[in-house]
N, C-alpha and C positions, 0 to 999 in steps of 0.2 A: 963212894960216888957222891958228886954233890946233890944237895934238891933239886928236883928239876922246879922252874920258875916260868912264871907266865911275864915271859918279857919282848918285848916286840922293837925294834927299830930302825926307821924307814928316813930315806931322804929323796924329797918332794917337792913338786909346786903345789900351792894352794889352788884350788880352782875357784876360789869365791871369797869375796872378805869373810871371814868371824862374824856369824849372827850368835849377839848376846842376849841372854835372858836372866833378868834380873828376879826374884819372887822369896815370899818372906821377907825377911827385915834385912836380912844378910845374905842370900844364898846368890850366887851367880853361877849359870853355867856359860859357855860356849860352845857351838858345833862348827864344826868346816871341813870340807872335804880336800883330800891333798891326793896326788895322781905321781904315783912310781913310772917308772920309764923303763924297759930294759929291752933287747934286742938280738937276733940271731940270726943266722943264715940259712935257708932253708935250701932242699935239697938241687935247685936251680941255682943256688949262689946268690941270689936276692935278700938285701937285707931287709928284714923286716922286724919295726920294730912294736910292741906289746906294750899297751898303757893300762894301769891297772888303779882303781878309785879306791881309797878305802874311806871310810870316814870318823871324823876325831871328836874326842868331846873332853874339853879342859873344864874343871872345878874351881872353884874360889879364887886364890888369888892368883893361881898358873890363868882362868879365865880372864882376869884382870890383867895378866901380861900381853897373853892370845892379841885381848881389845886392842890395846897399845900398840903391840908391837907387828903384829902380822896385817899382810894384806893379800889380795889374788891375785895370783903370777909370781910369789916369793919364792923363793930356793929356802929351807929347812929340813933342818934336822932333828928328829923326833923322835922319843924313846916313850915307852907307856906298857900298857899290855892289853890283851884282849879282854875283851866284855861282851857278852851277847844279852842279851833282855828282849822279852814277848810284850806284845802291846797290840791292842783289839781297836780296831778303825770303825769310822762313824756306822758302818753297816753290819758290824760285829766278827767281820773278818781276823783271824787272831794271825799276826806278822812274827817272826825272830829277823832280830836286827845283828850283826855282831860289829862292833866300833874296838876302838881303839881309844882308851884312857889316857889322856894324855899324863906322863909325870913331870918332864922337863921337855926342853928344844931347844936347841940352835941355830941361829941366823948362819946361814952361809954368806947372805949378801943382805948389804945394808938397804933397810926403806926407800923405798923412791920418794923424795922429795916432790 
């Protein structure tokens, strides 16, 4: 049997442009949220269709493409893996977050000029 692998991938619109955050001398990240689509018939014959948000967080120089190349409302292809991380809010609230890593992507369609 092979390893089983933490691999994830999705194809998407962006919902929002790439907010980047630069900090340290070098480090960049980016986050953006991207919205799956998929749809079925329910038992009246009505299609209905199911949106579903995940959210992505690109590193160094894949965040540095993210900048460039993407924008909101894009069509992508995306491959990465799951990540989840805890994180305590200004009132000491403790959250689990789980994102999506991004490793690579695919333009299905090119930038709107």
């Amino acid at each position: 049997m092979n390893a089983l692998v933490n691999k994830v991938q999705l194809i998407g619109r962006l919902g929002a442009d790439p907010k980047v955050h630069i900090f340290g001398e070098d480090r960049k990240v980016s986050r953006f949220p991207i919205a799956t689509r998929e749809g079925y018939k329910n038992k009246k014959g009505e299609w209905i269709d199911q949106t579903q948000w995940h959210q992505v967080v690109a590193w160094g120089a894949t965040a540095s493409l993210v900048e460039k190349l993407l924008s909101k409302g894009q069509e992508v292809l995306l491959e990465g893996k799951l990540s989840s991380r805890s994180w305590e809010d200004k009132d000491g609230k403790k959250h689990l977050t789980t994102e999506i890593t991004l490793n690579d992507f695919f333009l299905t369609q090119r930038k709107a000029s």
